[in-house]
C-alpha positions as CSV (number, residue, x, y, z in Angstrom):
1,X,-22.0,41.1,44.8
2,X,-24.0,38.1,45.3
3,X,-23.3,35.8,47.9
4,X,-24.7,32.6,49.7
5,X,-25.8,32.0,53.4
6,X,-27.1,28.8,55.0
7,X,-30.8,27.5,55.5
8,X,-31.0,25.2,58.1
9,X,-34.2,22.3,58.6
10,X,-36.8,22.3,60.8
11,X,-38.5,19.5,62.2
12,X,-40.9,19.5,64.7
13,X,-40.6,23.2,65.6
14,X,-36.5,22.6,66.1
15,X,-33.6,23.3,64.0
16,X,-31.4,20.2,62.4
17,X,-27.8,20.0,61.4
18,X,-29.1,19.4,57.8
19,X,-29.2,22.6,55.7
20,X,-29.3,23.7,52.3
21,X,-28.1,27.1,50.8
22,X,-29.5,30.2,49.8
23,X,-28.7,32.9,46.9
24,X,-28.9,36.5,48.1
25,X,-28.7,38.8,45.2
26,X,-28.8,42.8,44.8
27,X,-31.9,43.4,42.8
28,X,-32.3,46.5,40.3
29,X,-34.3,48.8,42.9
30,X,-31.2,48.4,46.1
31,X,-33.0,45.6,47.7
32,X,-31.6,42.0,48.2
33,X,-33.5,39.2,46.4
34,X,-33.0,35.8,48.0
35,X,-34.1,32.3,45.8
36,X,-33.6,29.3,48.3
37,X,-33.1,25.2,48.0
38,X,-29.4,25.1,46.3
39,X,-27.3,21.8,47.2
40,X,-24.3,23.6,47.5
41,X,-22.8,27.3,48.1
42,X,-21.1,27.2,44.8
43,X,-24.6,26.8,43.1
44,X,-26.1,29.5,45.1
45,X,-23.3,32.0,44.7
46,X,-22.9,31.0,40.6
47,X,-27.2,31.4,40.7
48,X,-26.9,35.1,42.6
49,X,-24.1,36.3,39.8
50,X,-26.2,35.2,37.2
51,X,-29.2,37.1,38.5
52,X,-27.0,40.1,38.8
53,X,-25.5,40.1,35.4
54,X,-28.6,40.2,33.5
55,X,-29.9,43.2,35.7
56,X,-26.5,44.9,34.4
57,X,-27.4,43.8,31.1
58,X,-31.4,44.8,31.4
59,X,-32.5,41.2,31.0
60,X,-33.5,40.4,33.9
61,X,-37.1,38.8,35.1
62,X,-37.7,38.7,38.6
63,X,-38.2,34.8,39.8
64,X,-41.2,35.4,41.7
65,X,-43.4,36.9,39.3
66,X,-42.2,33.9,37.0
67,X,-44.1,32.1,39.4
68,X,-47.1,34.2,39.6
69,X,-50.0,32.4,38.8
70,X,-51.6,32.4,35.6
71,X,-55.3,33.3,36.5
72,X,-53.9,35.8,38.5
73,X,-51.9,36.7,35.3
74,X,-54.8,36.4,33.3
75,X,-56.9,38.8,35.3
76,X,-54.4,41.6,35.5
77,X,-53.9,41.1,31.6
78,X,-57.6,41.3,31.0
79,X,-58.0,44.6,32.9
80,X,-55.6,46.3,30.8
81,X,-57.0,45.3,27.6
82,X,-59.6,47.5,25.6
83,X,-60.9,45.4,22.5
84,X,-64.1,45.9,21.7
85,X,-66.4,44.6,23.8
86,X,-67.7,41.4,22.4
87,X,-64.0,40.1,21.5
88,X,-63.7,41.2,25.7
89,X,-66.9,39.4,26.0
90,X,-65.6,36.3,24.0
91,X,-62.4,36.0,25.7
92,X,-63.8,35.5,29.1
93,X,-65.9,32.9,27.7
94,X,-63.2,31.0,26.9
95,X,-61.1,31.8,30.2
96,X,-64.1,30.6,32.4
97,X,-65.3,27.8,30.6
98,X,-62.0,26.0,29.4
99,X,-59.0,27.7,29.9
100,X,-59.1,28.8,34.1
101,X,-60.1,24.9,35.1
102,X,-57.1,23.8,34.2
103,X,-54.4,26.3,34.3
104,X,-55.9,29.0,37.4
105,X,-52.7,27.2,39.5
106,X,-50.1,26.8,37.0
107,X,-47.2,29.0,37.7
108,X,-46.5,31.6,34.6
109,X,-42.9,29.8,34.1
110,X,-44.3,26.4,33.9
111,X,-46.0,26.4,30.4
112,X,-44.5,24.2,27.8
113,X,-46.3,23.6,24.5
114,X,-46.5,19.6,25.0
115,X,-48.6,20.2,27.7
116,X,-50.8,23.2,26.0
117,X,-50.8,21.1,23.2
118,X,-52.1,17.7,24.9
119,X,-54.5,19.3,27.1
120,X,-56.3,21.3,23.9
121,X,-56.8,17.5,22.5
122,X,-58.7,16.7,25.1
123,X,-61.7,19.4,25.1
124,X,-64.8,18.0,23.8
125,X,-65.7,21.8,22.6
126,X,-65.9,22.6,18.6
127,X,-62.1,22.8,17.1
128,X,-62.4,26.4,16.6
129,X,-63.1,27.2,19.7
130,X,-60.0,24.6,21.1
131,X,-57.8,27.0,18.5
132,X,-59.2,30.3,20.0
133,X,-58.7,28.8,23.3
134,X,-55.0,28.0,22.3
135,X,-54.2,31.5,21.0
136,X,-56.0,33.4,23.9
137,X,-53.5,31.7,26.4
138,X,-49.8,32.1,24.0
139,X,-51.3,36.0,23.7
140,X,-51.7,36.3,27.7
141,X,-47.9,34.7,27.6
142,X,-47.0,37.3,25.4
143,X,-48.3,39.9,27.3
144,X,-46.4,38.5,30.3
145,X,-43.0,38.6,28.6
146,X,-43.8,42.2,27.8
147,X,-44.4,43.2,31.3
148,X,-41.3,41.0,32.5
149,X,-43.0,38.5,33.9
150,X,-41.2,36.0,31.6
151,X,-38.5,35.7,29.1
152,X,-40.4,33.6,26.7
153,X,-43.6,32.5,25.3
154,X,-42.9,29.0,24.9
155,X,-46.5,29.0,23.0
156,X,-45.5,31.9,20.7
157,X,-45.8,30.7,16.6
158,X,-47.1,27.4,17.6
159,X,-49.8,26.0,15.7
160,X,-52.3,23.6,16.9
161,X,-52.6,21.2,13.5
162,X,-54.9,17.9,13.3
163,X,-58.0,19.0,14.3
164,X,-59.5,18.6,10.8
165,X,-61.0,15.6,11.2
166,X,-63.2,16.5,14.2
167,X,-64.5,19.6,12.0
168,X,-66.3,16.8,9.9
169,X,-67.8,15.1,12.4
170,X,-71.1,16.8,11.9
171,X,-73.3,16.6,8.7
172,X,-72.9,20.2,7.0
173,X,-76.3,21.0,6.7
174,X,-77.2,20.0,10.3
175,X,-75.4,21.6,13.1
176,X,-75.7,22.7,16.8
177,X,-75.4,26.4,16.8
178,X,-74.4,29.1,19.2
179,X,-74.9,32.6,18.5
180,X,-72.2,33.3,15.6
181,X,-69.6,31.0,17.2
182,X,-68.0,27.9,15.9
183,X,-70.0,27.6,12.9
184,X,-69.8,25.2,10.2
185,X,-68.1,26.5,7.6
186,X,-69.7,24.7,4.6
187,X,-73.6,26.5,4.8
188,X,-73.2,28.2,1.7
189,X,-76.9,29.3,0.6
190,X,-78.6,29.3,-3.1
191,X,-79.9,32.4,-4.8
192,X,-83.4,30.2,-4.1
193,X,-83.1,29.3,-0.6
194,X,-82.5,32.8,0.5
195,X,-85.7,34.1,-1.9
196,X,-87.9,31.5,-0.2
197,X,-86.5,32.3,3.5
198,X,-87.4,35.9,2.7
199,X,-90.9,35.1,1.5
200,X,-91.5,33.2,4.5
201,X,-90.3,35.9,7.1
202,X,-91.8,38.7,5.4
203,X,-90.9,42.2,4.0
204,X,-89.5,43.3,7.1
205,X,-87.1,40.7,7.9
206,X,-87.0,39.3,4.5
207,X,-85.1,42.4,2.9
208,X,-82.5,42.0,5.7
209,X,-82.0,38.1,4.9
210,X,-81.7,39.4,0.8
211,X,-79.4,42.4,2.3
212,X,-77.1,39.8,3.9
213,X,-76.7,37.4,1.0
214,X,-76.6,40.1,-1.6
215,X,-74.8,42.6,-0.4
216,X,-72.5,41.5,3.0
217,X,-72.8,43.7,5.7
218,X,-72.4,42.3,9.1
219,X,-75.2,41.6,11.4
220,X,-74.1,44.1,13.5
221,X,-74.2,46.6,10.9
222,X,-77.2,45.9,9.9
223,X,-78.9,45.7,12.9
224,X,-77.0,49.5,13.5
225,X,-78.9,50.6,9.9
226,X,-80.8,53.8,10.1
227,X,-82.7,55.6,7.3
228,X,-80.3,58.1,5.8
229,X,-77.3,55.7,5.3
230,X,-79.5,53.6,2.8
231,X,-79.8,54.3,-0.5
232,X,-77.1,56.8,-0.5
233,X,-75.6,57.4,-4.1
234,X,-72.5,56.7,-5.3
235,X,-71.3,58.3,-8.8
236,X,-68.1,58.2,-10.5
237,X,-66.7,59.1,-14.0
238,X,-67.0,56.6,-16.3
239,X,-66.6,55.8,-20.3
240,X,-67.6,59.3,-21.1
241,X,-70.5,59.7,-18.8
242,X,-70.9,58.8,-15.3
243,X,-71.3,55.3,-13.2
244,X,-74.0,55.6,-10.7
245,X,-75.1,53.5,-7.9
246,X,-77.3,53.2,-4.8
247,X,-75.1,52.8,-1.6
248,X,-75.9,51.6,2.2
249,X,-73.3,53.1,4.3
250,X,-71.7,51.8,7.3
251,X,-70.6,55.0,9.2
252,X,-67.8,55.5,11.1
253,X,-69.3,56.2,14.8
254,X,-72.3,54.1,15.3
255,X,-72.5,51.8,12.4
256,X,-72.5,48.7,14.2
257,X,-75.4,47.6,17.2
258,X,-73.0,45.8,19.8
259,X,-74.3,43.1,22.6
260,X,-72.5,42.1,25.0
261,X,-72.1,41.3,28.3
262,X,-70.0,43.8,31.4
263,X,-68.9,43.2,34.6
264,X,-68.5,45.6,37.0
265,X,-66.1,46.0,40.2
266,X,-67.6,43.2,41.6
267,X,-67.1,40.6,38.6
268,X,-70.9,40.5,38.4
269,X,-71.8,40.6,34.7
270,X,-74.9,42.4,33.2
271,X,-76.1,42.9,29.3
272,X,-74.8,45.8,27.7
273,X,-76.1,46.8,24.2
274,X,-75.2,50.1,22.4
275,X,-74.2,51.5,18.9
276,X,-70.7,51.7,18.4
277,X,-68.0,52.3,15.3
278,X,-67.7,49.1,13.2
279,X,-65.2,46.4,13.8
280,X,-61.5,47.9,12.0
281,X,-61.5,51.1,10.2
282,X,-62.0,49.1,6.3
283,X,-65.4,48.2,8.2
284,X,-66.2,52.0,7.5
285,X,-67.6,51.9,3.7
286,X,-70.0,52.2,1.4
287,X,-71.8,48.5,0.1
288,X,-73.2,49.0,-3.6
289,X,-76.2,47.5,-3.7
290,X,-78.4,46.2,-7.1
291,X,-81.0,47.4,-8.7
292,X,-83.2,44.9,-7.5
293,X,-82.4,45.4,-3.9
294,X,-82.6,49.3,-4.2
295,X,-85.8,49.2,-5.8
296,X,-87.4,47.0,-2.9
297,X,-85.6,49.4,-0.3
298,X,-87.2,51.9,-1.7
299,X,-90.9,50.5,-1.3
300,X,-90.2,49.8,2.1
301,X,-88.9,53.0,3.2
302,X,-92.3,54.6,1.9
303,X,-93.9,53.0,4.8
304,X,-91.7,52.3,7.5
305,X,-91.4,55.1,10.4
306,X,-88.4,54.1,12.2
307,X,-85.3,55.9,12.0
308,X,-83.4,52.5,12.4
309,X,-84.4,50.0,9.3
310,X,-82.3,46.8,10.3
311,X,-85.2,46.1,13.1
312,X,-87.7,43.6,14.0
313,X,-90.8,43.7,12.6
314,X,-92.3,46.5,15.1
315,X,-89.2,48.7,14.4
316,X,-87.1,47.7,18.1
317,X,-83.3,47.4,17.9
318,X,-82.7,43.2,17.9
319,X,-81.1,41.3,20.4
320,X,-79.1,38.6,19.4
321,X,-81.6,35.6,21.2
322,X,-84.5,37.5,19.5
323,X,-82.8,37.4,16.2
324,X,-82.4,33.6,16.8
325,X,-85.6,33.0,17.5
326,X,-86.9,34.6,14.6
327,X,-84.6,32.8,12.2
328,X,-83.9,29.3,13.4
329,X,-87.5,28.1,12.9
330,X,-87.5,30.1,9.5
331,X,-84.3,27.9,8.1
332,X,-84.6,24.6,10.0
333,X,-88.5,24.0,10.0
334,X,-91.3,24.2,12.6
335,X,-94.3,21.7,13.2
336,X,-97.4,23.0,13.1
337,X,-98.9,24.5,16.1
338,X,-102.8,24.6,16.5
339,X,-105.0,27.5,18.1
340,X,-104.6,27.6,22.0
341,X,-105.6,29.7,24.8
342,X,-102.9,32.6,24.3
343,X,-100.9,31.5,21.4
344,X,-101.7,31.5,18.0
345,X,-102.0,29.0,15.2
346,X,-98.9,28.4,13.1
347,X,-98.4,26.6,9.8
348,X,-95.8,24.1,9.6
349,X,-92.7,25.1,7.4
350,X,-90.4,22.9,6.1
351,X,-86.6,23.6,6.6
352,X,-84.9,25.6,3.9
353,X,-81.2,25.5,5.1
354,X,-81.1,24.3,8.5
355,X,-78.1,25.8,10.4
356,X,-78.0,28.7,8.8
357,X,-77.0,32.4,10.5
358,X,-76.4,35.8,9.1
359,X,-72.8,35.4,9.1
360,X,-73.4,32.5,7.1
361,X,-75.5,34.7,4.5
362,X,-72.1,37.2,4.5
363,X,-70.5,34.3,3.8
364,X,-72.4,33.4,1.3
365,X,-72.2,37.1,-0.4
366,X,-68.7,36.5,-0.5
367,X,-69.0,33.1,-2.2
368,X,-70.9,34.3,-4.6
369,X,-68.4,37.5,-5.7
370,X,-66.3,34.5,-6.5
371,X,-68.8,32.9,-8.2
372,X,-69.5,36.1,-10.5
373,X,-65.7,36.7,-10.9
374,X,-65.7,39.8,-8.9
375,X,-62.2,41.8,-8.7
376,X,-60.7,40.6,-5.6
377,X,-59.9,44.6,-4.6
378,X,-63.6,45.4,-5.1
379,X,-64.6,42.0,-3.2
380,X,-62.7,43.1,0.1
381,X,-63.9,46.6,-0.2
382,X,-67.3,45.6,0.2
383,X,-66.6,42.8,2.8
384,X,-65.1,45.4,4.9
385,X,-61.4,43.5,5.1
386,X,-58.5,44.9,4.3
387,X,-57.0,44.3,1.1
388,X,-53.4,42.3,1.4
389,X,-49.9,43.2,0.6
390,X,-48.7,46.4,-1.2
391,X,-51.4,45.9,-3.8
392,X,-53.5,47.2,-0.8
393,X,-52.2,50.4,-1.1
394,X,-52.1,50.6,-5.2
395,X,-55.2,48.8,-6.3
396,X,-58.3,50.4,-6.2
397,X,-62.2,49.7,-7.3
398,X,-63.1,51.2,-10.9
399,X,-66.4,52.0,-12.1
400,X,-65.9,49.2,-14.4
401,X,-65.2,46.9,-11.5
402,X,-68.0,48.0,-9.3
403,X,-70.6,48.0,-12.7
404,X,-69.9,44.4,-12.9
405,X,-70.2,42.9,-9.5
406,X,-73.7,44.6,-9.1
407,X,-74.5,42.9,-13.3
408,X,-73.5,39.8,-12.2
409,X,-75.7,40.1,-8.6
410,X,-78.6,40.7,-10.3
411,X,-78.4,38.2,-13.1
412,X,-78.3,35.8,-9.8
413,X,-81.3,37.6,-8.8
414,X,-83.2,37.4,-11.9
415,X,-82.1,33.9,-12.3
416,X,-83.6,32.5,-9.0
417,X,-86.6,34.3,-9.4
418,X,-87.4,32.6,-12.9
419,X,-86.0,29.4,-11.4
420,X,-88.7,29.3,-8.4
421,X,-91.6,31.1,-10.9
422,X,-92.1,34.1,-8.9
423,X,-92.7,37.8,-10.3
424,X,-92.7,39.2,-7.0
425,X,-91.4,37.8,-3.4
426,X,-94.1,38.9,-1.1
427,X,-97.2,39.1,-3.7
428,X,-99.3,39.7,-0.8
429,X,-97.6,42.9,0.3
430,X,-98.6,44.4,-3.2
């Protein structure tokens, strides 16, 4: 049974008459738990019982690791976890740069959304980032009331609202970008601008950029590509004969090419880059692609000698700052550049869609299903997401369907092309 002793002052290396009292408590491993500063004995002793009770009753969180510090929360939280590695990456991003400079100290029980909610209005970082900032610290609150470290996630099913404004605060063509992280949401490309972003990057690159925006894979799944998962077949029964279709499969072990950054036992962090299985397993698919785009994979393929065809233009696996560098100037403009010792002459190019990224070319895919009135079961097949609800399980793509998505992609196709003049997109490549 609990009980309640006294806790004389010191001052100056002596004992006072002034005291206050202490709760001692039976915790659930035989050992006596003590929690100190109660006005009165009555206090303490009520205190101890109620510690006791909710060990009886399995409830129980021990008081000191409701103190525990949330970095040191965080840490042990993060060692546990095995996401793939660029969410891992990701999530130490945010802990370093916004989250651990102002919460390291705070003790695990002190959270309270008013303050969460305060402190997120004052970062000056993008509001998507603020929101993933928000949600990384209620899930490392969660994962604290799991392990008993708390009773409650104060932060659990709150939403950070009235950050809308800020998301308009840049123009939406014209934005600072950081790999594929807080884009803006509103680069949406034309059939046009992606033909004339191809023609200026050439057949290598250029197939990828008309891959992106006319069939959706990720960039990582791209970049993962090799030879024998494109152009795959796809045939199915249909109205008496059979629907047929070229395929580029994203397989189920290495389809994706991940980058990211490790750290070893020391914290120190160094590049990692490797093929791994996709993102979820709906990421695992086949992406029916048009006859247009089948017909130019199909030249290339005569000529290339890679086994990976998602490359740069001298058949390497991408990094991401390589990809960056290759693309920005390409959408946003260059000035020209004349002949100089060790560096060649370049043209200037005028910007096309400044701002844009690969995941805003997926994006764009996806916009433009809409736009063609694609079935919404077919349209999250080839997105790689999971259909929602029970109509998940039920619904499923028919050769009808799939017949015309791929019609309505290439009347885009065909349509930009007579739009901009063209007959061919590189004329020089033959």
């Amino acid at each position: 049974m609990a009980y309640a002793e006294k806790v004389y002052k010191v001052r100056n290396g002596r004992q006072t008459k002034q005291y206050t009292w202490r709760a001692r408590y039976k915790k659930p491993d035989g050992t006596w738990g003590s929690e100190p500063g109660f006005p009165t004995k009555r206090i303490a002793e009520d205190w101890g019982d109620s510690q006791e009770a909710a060990i009886r009753e399995g409830r129980w969180v021990d008081p000191d690791l409701m103190r525990k510090h949330f970095g040191v929360w965080a840490r042990e939280w993060m060692a546990v976890q095995k996401p793939r590695g660029r969410t891992t990456m990701n999530r130490w991003e945010r802990l370093e740069a916004h989250i651990l400079p102002k919460w390291e100290h705070t003790p695990l029980i002190s959270f309270n959304w008013f303050d969460v909610e305060a402190w997120a209005r004052t970062l000056g970082c993008a509001p998507r980032t603020t929101r993933e900032c928000v949600q990384l610290i209620s899930r490392i609150l969660t994962g604290a009331v799991d392990a008993k470290h708390l009773l409650v996630n104060s932060l659990y099913g709150r939403r950070l609202t009235g950050l809308s404004g800020a998301e308009q605060t840049s123009p939406p063509d014209i934005v600072a970008r950081d790999g594929n992280e807080d884009e803006d949401d509103s680069i949406i490309a034309t059939p046009e601008e992606v033909l004339l972003l191809a023609r200026r990057l050439g057949p290598v690159v250029g197939l990828q950029i008309l891959t992106f925006a006319w069939s959706g894979p990720r960039y990582e799944e791209n970049a993962g590509l090799r030879r024998p998962n494109v152009l795959r077949r796809r045939r199915q029964k249909y109205d008496g004969g059979v629907f047929e279709c070229a395929v580029i499969r994203v397989e189920k072990d290495t389809g994706a090419l991940a980058e990211y950054y490790v750290r070893d036992e020391d914290g120190r962090r160094r590049c990692y880059r490797a093929l791994e299985p996709p993102k979820n397993p709906t990421s695992v698919r086949d992406i029916d692609v048009p006859p247009f785009l089948e017909k130019l994979w199909l030249k290339f393929l005569e000529s290339w000698p890679h086994e990976h065809v998602g490359t740069t233009p001298t058949g390497k696996l991408w990094w991401r700052s390589h990809w960056h560098s290759v693309l920005r100037p390409a959408a946003d403009g260059r000035d020209a550049r004349p002949k100089a010792r060790g560096r060649a002459v370049k043209e200037e190019w005028k910007p096309i869609k400044p701002g844009l990224t690969a995941r805003d070319l997926r994006k764009t895919h996806d916009s433009w299903q809409e736009e063609i009135g694609v079935h919404p079961v077919l349209a999250y097949e080839q997105m790689g997401h999971k259909y929602p609800g029970i109509k998940g399980t039920y619904r499923r793509p028919t050769p009808a369907m799939r017949k015309h998505r791929l019609d309505g992609l290439q009347q885009l196709f065909e349509r930009a092309m007579a739009n901009l003049g063209w007959t061919e997109i590189w004329p020089e490549a033959g």
